[in-house]
N, C-alpha and C positions, 0 to 999 in steps of 0.2 A: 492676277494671282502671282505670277510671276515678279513680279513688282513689289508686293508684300514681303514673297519671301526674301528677297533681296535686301529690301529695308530691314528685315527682324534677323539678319544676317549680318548686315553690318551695324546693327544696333547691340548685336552681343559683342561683336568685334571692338566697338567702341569701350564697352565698358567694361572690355576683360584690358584693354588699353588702356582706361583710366586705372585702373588696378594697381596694373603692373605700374604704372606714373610714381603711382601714391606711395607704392612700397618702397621703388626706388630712393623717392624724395625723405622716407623716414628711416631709410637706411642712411644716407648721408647726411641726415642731421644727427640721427647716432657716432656716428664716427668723428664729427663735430664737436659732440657734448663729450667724449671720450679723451679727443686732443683736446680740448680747450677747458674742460674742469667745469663747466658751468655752461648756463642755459645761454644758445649761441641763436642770435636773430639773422634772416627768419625763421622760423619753424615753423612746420607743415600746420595747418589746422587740425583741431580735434576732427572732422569730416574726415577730411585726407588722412588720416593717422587711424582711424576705426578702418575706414576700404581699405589700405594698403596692409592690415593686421597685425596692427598694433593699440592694442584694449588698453592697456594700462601703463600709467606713468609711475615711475619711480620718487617720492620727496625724502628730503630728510632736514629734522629740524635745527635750528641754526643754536637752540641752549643745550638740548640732549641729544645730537644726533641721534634721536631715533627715527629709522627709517620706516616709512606707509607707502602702501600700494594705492592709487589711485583708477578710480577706471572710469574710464574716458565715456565713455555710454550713458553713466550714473549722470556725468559732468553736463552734458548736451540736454539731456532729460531736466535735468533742475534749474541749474545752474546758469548754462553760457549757452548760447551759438553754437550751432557747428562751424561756422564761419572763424571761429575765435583761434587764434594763432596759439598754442600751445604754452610758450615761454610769458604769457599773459594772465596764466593759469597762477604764476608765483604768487603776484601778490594779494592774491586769496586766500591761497595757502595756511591754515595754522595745525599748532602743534597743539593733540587736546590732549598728551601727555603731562603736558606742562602749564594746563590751563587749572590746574587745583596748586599746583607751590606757587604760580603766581595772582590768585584771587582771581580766575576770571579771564587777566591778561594773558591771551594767548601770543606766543611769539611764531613769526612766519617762518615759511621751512623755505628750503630751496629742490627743486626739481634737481633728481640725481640724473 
């Protein structure tokens, strides 16, 4: 019994320690994206970026800078992997603002 509780012990430990990892690591890609103007490789996975709380990504598009919220949760669900590196996200990216003045052609945005 003693044994159990030891392992479910450090089984929380572990994973209040991935946590804090995760956060860490999307904090400094924030800081990244902030100095450098643009999506900076690597970037934490969509995984790593939901555990360390961070839901949603910022795009804007490249004809109307209009900027969307994306969320990261949505993306994992449908879309990609939680394994999928973030900055990989772009070129799926489109802008449906501008998918009626261009017939359809949407143009891709860039992660802010």
């Amino acid at each position: 019994m003693a044994a159990e509780m030891k392992a479910d012990s450090a089984k929380k430990e572990a994973a209040e320690k991935l946590r804090e990892a995760a956060a860490e690591t999307r904090q400094a890609w924030n800081y990244r994206m902030i100095g450098f103007g643009g999506p900076v490789q690597p970037s934490p996975t969509t995984a790593e970026a939901i555990s360390g709380g961070f839901y949603y990504v910022e795009v804007k598009c490249r004809r109307c800078s209009t900027h969307s919220i994306i969320d990261l949760s949505a993306v994992n669900q449908v879309h990609r992997k939680p394994d999928t590196p973030i900055w990989k996200l772009e070129a799926s990216l489109r802008c449906r603002h501008c998918s009626e003045a261009l017939r359809g052609r949407r143009p891709a945005a860039n992660i802010v």
